[in-house]
NUVONU-221589 format. One record per residue: residue number from 1; residue in one letter; x, y, z of N, C-alpha, C in turn. Coordinates in nm, 4 decimals, always signed. Example, Ala and Ser with C-alpha at 12.3 -4.5 7.8 and 13.67 -1.06 7.14 Angstrom:
<rodos>
  resi  resn      n.px      n.py      n.pz     ca.px     ca.py     ca.pz      c.px      c.py      c.pz
     1     A   +1.3190   -0.5690   +0.7800   +1.2300   -0.4500   +0.7800   +1.3200   -0.3300   +0.7800
     2     S   +1.2850   -0.2250   +0.7080   +1.3670   -0.1060   +0.7140   +1.2900   +0.0030   +0.7870
</rodos>
This chain:
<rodos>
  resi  resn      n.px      n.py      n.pz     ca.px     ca.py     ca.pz      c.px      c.py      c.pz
     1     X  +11.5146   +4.1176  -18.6675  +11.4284   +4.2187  -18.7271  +11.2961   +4.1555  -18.7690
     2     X  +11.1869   +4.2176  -18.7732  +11.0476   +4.1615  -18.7798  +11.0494   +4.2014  -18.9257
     3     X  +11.0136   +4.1238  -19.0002  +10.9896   +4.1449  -19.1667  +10.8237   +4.2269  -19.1307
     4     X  +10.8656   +4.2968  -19.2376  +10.7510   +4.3869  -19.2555  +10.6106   +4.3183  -19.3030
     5     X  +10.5065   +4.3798  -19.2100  +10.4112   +4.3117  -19.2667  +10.2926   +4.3347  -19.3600
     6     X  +10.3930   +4.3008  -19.4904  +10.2986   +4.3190  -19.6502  +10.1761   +4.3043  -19.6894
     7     X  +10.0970   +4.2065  -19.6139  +10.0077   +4.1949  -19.6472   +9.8776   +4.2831  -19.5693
     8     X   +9.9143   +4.3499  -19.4870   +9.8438   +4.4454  -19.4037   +9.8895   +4.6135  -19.4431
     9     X  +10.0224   +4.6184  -19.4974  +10.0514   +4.7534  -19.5612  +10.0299   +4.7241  -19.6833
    10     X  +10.0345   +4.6768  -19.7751  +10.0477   +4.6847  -19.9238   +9.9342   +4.6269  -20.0382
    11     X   +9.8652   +4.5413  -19.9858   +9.7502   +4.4573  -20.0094   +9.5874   +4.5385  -19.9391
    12     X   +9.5408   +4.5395  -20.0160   +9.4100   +4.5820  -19.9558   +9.2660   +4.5418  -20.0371
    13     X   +9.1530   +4.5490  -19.9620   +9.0644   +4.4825  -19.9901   +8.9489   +4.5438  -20.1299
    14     X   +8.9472   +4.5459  -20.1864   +8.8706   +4.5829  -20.3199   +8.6837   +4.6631  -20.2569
    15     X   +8.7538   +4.7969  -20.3151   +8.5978   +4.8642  -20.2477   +8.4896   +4.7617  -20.2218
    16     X   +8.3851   +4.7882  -20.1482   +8.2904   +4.7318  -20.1526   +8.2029   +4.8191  -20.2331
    17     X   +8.1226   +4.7555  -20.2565   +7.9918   +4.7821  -20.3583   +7.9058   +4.8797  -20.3446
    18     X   +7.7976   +5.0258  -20.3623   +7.7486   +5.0422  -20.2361   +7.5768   +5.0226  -20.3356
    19     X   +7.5018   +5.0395  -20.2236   +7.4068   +4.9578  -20.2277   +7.2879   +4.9847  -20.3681
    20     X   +7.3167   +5.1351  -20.4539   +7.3012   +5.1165  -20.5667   +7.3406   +5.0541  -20.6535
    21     X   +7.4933   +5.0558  -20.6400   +7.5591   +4.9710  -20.7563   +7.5366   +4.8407  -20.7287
    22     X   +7.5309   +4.7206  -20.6129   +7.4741   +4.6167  -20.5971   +7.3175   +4.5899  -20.6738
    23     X   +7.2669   +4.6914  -20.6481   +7.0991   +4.6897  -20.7564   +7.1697   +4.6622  -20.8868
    24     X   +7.2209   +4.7689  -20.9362   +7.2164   +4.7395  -21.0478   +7.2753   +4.6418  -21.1307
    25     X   +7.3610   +4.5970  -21.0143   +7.4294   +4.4117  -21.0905   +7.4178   +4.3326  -21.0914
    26     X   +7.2892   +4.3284  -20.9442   +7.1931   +4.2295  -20.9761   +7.0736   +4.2266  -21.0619
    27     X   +7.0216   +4.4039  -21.1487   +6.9161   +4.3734  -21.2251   +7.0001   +4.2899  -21.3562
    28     X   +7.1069   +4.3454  -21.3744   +7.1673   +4.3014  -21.5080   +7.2231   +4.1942  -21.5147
    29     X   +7.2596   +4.0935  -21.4018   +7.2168   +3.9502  -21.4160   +7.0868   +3.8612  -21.3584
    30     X   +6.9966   +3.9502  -21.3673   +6.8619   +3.8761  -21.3626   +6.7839   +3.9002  -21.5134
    31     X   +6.7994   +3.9790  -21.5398   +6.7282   +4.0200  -21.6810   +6.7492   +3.8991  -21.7681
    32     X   +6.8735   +3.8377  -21.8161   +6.8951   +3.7816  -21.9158   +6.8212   +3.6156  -21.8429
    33     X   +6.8084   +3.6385  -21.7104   +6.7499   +3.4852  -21.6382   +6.5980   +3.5067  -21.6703
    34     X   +6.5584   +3.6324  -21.6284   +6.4220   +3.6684  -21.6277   +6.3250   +3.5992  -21.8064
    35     X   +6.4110   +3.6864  -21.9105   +6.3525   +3.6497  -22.0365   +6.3675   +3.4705  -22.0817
    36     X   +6.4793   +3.3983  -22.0141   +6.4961   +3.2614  -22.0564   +6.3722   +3.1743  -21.9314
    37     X   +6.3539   +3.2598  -21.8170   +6.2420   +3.1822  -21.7101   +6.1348   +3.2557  -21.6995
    38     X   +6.1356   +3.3620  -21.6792   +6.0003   +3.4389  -21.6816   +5.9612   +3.4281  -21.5006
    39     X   +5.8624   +3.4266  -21.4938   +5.8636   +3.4591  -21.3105   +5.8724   +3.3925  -21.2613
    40     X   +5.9492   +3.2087  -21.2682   +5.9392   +3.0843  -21.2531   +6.0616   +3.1145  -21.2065
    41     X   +6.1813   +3.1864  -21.2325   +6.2897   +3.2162  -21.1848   +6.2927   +3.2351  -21.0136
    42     X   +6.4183   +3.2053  -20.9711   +6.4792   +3.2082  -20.8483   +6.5240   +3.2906  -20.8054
    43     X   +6.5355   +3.3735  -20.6763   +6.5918   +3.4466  -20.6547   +6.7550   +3.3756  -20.5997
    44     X   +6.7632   +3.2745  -20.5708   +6.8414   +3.1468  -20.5464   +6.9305   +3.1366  -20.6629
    45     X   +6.8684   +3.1260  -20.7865   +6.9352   +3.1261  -20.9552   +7.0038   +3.2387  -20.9840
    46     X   +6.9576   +3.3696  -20.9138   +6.9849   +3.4785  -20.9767   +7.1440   +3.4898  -20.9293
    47     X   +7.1195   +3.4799  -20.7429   +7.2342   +3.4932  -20.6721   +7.3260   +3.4218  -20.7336
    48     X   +7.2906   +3.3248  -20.7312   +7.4370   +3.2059  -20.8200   +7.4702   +3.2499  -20.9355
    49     X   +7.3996   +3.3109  -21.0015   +7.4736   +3.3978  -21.1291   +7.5134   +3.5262  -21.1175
    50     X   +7.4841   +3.6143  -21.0128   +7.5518   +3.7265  -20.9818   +7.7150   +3.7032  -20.8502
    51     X   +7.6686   +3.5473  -20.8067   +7.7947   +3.5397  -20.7216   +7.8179   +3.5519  -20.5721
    52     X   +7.6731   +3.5897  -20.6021   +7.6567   +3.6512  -20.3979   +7.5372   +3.5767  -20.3722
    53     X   +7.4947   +3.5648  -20.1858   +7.4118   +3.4920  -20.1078   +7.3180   +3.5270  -20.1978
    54     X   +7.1751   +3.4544  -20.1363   +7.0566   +3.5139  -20.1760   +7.0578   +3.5911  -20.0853
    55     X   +7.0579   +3.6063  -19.9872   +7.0547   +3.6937  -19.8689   +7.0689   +3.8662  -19.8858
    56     X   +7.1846   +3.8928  -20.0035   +7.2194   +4.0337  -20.0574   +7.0806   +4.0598  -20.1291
    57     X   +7.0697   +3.9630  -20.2184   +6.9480   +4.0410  -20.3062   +6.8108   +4.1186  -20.2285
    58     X   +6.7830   +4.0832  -20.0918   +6.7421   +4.1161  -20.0127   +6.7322   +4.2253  -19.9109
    59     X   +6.8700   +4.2971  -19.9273   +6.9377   +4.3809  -19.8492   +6.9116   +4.5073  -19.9378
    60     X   +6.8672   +4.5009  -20.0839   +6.8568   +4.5927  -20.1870   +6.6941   +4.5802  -20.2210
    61     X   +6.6367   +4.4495  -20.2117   +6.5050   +4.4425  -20.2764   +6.4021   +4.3854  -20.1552
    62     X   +6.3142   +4.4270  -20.1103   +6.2063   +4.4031  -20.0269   +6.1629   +4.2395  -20.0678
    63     X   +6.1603   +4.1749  -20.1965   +6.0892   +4.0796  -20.2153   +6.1252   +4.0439  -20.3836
    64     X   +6.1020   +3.9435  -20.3929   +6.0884   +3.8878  -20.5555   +6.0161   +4.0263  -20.6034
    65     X   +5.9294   +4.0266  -20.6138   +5.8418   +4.0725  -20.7042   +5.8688   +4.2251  -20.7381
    66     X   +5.9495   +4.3154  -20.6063   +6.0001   +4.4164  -20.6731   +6.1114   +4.4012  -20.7462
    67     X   +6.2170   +4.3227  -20.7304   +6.3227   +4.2802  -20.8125   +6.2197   +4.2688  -20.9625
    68     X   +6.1374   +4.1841  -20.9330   +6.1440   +4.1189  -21.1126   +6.0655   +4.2966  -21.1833
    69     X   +6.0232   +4.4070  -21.1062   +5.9309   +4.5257  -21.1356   +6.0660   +4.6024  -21.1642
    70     X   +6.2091   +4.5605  -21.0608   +6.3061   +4.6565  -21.1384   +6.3869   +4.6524  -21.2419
    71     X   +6.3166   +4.5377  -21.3166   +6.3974   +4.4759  -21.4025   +6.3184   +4.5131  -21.5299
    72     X   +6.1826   +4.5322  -21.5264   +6.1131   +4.5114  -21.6171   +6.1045   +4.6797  -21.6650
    73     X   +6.1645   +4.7910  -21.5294   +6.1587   +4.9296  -21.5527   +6.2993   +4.9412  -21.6622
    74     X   +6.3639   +4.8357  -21.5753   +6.5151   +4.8768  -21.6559   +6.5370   +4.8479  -21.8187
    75     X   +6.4564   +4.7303  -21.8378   +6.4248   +4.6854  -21.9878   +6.3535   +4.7811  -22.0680
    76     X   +6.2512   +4.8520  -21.9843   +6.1879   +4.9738  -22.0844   +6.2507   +5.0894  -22.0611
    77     X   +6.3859   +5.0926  -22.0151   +6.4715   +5.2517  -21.9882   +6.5237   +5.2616  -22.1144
    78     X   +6.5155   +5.3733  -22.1971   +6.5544   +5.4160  -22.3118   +6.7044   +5.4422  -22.3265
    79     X   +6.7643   +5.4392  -22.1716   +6.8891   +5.4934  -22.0668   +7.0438   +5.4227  -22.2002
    80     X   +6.9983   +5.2736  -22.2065   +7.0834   +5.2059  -22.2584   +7.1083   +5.2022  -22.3860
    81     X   +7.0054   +5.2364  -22.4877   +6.9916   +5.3038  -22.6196   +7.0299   +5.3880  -22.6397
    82     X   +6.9911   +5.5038  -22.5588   +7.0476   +5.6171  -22.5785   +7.1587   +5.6278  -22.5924
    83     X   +7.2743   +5.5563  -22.4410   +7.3797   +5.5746  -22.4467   +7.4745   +5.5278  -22.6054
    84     X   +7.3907   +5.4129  -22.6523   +7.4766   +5.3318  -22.7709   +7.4199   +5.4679  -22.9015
    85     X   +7.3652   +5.5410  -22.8607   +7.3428   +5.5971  -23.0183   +7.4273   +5.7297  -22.9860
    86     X   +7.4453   +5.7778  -22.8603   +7.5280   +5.8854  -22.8638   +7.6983   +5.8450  -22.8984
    87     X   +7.6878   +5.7133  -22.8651   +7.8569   +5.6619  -22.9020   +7.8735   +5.6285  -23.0252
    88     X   +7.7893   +5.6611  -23.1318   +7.7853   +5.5986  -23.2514   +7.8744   +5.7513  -23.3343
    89     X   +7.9824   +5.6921  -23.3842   +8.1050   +5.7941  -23.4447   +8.0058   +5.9035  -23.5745
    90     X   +7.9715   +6.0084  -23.5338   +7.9261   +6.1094  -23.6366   +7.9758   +6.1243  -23.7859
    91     X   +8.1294   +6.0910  -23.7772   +8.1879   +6.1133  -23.9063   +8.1810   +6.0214  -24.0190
    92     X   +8.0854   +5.9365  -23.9514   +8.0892   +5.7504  -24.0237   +8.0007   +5.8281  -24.1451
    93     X   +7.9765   +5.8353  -24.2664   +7.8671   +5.7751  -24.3964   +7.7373   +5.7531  -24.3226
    94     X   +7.6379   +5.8363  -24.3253   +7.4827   +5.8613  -24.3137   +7.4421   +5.7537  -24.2910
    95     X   +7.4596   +5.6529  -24.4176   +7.4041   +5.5078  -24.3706   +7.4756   +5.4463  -24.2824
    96     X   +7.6046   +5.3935  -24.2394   +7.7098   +5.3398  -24.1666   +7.6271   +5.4132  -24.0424
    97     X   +7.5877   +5.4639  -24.0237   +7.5676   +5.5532  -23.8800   +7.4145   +5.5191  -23.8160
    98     X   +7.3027   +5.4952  -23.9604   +7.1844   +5.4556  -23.9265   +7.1739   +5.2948  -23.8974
    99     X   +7.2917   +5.2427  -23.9819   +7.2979   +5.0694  -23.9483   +7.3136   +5.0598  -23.8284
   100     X   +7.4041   +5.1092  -23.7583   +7.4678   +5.1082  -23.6326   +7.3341   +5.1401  -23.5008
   101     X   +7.3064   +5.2712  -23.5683   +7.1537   +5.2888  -23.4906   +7.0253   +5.1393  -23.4631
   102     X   +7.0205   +5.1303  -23.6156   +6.9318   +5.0061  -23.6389   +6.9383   +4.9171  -23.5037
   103     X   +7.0936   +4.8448  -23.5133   +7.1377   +4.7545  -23.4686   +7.0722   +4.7376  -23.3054
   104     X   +7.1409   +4.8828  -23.2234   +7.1212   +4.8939  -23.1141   +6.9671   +4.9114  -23.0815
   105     X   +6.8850   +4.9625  -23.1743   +6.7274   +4.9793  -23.1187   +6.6719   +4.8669  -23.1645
   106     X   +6.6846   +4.7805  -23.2412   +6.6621   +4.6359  -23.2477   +6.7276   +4.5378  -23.1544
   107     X   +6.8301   +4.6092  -23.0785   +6.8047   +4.4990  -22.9684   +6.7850   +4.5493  -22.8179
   108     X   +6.7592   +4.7003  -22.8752   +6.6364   +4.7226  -22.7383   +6.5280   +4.6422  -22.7135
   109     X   +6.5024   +4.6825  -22.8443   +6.3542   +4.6025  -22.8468   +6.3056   +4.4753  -22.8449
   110     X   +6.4260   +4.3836  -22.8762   +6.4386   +4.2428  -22.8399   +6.4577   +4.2448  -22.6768
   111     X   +6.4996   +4.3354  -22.6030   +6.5196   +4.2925  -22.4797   +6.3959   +4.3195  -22.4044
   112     X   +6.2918   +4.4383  -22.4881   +6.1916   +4.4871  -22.3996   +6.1236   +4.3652  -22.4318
   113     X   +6.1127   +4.3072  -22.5466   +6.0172   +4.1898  -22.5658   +6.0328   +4.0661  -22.4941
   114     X   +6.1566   +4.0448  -22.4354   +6.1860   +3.9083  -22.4330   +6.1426   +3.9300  -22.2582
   115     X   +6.0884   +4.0448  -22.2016   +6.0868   +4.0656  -22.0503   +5.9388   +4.0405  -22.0369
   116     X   +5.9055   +4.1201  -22.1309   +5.7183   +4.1641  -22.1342   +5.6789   +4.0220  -22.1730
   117     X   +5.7803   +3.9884  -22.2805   +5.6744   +3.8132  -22.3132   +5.6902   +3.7483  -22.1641
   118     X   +5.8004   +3.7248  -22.0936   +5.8217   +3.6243  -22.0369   +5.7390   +3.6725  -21.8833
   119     X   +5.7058   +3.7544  -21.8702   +5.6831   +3.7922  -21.7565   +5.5320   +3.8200  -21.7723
   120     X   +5.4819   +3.8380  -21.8482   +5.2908   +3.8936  -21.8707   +5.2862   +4.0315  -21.8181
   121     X   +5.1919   +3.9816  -21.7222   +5.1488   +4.1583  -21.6296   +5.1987   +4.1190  -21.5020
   122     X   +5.3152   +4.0050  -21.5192   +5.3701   +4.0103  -21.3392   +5.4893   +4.0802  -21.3059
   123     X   +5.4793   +4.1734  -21.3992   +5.5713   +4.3254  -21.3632   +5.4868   +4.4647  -21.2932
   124     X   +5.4390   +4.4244  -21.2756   +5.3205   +4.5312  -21.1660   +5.2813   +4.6254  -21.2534
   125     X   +5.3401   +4.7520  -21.2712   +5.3023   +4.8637  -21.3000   +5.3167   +4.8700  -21.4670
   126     X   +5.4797   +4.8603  -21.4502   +5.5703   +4.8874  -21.5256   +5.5151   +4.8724  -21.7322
   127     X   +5.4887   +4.7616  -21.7070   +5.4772   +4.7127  -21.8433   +5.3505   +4.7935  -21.9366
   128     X   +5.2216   +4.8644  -21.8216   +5.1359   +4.9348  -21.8474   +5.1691   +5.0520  -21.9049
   129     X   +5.2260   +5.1390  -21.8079   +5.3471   +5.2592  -21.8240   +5.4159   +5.2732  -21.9886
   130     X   +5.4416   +5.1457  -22.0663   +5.5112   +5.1485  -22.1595   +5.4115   +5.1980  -22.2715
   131     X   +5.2316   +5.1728  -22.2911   +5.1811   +5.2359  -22.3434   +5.1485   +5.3913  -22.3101
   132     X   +5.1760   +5.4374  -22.2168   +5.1119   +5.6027  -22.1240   +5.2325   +5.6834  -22.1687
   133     X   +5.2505   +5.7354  -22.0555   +5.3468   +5.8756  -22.0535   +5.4764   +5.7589  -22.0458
   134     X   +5.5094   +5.6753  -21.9848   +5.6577   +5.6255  -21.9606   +5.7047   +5.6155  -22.1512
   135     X   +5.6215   +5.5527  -22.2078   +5.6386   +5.5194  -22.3719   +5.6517   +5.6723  -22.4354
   136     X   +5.5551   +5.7857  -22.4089   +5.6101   +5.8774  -22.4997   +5.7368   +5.9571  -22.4787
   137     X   +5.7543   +5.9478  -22.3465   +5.9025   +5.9996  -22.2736   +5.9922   +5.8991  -22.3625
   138     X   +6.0172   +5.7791  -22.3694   +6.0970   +5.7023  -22.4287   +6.1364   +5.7115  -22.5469
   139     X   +6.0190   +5.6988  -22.6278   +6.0307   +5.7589  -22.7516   +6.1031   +5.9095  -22.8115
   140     X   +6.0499   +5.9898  -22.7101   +6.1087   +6.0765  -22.7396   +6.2784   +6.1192  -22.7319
   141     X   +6.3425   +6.0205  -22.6337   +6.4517   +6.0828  -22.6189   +6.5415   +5.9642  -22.7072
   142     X   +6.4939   +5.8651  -22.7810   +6.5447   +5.7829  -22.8497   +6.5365   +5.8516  -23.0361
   143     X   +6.4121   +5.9255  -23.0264   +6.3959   +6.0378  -23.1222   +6.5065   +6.1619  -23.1497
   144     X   +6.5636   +6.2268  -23.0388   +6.6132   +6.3130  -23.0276   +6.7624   +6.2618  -23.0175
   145     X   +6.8011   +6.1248  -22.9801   +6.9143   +6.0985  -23.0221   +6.9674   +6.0545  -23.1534
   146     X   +6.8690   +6.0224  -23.2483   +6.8689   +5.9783  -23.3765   +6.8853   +6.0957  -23.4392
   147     X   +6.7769   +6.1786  -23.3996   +6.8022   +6.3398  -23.4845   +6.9774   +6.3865  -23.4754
   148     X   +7.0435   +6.3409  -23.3904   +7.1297   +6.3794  -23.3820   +7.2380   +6.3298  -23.4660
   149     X   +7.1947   +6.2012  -23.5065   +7.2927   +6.1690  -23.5139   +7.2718   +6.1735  -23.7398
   150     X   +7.1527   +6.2382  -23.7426   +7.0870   +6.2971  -23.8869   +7.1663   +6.4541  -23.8641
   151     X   +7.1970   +6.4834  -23.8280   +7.2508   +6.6303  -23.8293   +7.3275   +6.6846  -23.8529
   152     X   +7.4578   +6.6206  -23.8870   +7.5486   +6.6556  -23.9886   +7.5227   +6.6751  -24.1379
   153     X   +7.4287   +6.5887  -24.1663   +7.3353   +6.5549  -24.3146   +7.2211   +6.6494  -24.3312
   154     X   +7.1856   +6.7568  -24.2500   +7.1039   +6.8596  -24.2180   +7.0253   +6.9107  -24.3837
   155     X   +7.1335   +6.9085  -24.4505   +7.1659   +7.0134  -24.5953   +7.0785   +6.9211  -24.6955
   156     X   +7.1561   +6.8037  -24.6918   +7.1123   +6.6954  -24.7698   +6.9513   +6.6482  -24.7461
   157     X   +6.8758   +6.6496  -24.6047   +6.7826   +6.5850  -24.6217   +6.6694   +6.6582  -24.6867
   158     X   +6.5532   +6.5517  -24.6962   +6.4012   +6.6821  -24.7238   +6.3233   +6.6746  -24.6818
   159     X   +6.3651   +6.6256  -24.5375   +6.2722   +6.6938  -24.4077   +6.3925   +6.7331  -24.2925
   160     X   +6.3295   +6.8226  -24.1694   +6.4356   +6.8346  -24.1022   +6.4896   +6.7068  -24.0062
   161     X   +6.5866   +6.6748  -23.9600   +6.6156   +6.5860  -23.8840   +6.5319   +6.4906  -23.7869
   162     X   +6.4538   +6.6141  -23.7003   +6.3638   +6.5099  -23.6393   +6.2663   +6.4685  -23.6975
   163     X   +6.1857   +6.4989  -23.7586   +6.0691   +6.4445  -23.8987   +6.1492   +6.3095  -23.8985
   164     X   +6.2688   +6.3019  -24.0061   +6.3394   +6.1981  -24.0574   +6.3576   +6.0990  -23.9284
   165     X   +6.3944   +6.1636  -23.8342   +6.4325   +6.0318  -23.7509   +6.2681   +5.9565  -23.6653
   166     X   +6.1787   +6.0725  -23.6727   +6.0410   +6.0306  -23.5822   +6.0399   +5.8939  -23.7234
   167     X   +6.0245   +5.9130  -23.8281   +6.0287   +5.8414  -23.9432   +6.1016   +5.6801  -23.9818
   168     X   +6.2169   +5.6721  -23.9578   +6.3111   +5.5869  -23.9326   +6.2832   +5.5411  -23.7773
   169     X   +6.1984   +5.5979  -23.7155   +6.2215   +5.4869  -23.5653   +6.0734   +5.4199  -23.5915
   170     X   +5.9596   +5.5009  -23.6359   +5.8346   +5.4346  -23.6783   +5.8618   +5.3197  -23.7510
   171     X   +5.9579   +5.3214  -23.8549   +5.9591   +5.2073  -23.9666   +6.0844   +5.1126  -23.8815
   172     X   +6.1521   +5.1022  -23.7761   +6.1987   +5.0172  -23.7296   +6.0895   +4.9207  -23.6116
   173     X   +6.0019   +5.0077  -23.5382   +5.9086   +4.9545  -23.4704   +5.7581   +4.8550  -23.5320
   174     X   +5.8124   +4.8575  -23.6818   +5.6446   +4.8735  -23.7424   +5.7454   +4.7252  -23.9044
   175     X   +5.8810   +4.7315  -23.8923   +5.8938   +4.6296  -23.9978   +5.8497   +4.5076  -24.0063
   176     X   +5.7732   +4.4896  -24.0902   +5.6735   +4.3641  -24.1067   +5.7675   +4.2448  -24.1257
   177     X   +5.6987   +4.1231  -24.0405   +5.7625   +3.9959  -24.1226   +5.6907   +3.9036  -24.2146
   178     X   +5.7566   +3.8691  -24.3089   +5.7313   +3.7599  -24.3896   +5.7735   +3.6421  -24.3574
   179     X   +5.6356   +3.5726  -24.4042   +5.7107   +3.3938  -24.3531   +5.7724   +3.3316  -24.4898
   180     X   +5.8008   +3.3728  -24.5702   +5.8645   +3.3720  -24.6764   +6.0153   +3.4063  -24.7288
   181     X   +6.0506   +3.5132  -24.6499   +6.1541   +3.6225  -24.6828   +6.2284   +3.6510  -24.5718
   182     X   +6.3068   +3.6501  -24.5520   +6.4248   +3.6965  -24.4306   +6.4286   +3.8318  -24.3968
   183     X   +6.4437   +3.8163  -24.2946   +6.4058   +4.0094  -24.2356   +6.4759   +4.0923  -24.2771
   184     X   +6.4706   +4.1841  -24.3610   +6.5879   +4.2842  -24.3782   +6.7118   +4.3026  -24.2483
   185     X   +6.8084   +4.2961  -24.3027   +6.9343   +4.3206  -24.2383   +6.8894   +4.4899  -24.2000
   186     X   +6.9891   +4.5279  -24.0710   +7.0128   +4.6553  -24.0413   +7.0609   +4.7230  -24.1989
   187     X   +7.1776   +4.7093  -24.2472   +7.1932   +4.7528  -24.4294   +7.0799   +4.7904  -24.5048
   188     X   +7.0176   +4.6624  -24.5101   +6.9258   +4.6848  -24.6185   +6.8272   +4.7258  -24.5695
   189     X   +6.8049   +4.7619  -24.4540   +6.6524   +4.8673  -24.4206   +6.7145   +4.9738  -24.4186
   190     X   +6.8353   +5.0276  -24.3685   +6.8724   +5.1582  -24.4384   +6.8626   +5.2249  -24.5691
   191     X   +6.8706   +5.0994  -24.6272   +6.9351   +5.1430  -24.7769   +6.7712   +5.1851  -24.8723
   192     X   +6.6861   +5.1016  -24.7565   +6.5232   +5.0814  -24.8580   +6.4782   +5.2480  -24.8050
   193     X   +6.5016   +5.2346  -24.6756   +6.4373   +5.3857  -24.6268   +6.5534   +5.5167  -24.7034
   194     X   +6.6558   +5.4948  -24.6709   +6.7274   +5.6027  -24.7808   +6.7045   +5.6159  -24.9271
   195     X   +6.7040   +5.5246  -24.9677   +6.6793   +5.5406  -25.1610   +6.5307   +5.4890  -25.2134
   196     X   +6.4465   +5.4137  -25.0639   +6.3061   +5.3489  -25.1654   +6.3286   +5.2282  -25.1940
   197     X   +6.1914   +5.1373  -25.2362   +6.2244   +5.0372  -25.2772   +6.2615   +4.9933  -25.4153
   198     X   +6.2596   +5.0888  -25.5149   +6.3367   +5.0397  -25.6150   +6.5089   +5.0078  -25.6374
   199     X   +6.5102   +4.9223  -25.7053   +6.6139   +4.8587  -25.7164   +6.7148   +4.9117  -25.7947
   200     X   +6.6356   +4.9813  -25.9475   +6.7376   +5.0773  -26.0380   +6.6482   +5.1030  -26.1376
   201     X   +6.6989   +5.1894  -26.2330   +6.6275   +5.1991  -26.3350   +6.4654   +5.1315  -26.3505
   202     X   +6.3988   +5.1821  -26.3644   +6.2099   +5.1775  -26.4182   +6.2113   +5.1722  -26.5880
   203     X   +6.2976   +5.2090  -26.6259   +6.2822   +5.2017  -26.7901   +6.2465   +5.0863  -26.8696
</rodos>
């Protein structure tokens, strides 16, 4: 009797990729290469950290330079923020919910920075775009997810939701540093924009 042959019935080969989802796994291991090299990076480096030829990155991207332009779109996509503020649990404590917010748009914004520093204007378009229409589109829907997540607290505030949140994303984009003083924690910039900067009693 011929033993059955298992490895042709029962074993099979793991989808392949298709040629969007290959983009996008190679922007998301070039990004974190991009901000530590800046345009000095490899497309050679990238492959070896995504796992595949250089040859693939090729099959998706015309050239370096649109790769490093789709990387620099993807760093200013509001796409990935958004998603972390819509997953942020509604039922959490007002503040518990804005920390959480904090968290994730502070390290948007560490990622948009760490692309734009490292790269200058050798992102073509892209990085321009972030002052024009691409920036107020952004804003806005990073606005409208914050409002949301102010909206259970509707009753309580004394402005309406989006006011409060256009408000809270201004004062996260705009917190000053001191070379003196340690940056407010996500906590304690909640806690200053919820109650003010006093501490207690004025008496």
């Amino acid at each position: 009797m011929t033993a059955p042959k298992e490895s042709q019935t029962t074993r099979r080969r793991a989808a392949a990729m298709s040629p969007e989802q290959r983009r996008e796994m190679i922007i998301r291991t070039a990004i974190p290469l991009i901000a530590e090299y800046g345009a000095a990076v490899t497309t050679a480096k990238i492959a070896r950290a995504a796992g595949i030829g250089e040859g693939t990155i090729f099959r998706v991207f015309a050239d370096k330079d649109e790769l490093l332009q789709a990387c620099v779109a993807e760093a200013l996509s509001p796409e990935h923020a958004v998603r972390e503020l819509d997953a942020i649990d509604v039922s959490q404590p007002l503040p518990d919910r804005l920390a959480e917010a904090a968290e994730a748009l502070q390290a948007h914004m560490s990622r948009m920075g760490a692309i734009i520093g490292s790269l200058g204007h050798r992102g073509g378009k892209h990085p321009g775009t972030v002052r024009g229409a691409g920036r107020d589109e952004s804003t806005a829907r990073i606005r409208a997810a914050l409002a949301e997540l102010l909206e259970p607290d509707r009753a309580a505030l004394r402005r309406p939701p989006e006011q409060i949140a256009a408000l809270f994303f201004g004062l996260l984009f705009t917190q000053p540093r001191t070379e003196d003083e340690p940056d407010l924690t996500p906590q304690e910039l909640v806690e200053v924009f919820l109650h003010g900067a006093l501490s207690g009693s004025t008496e």
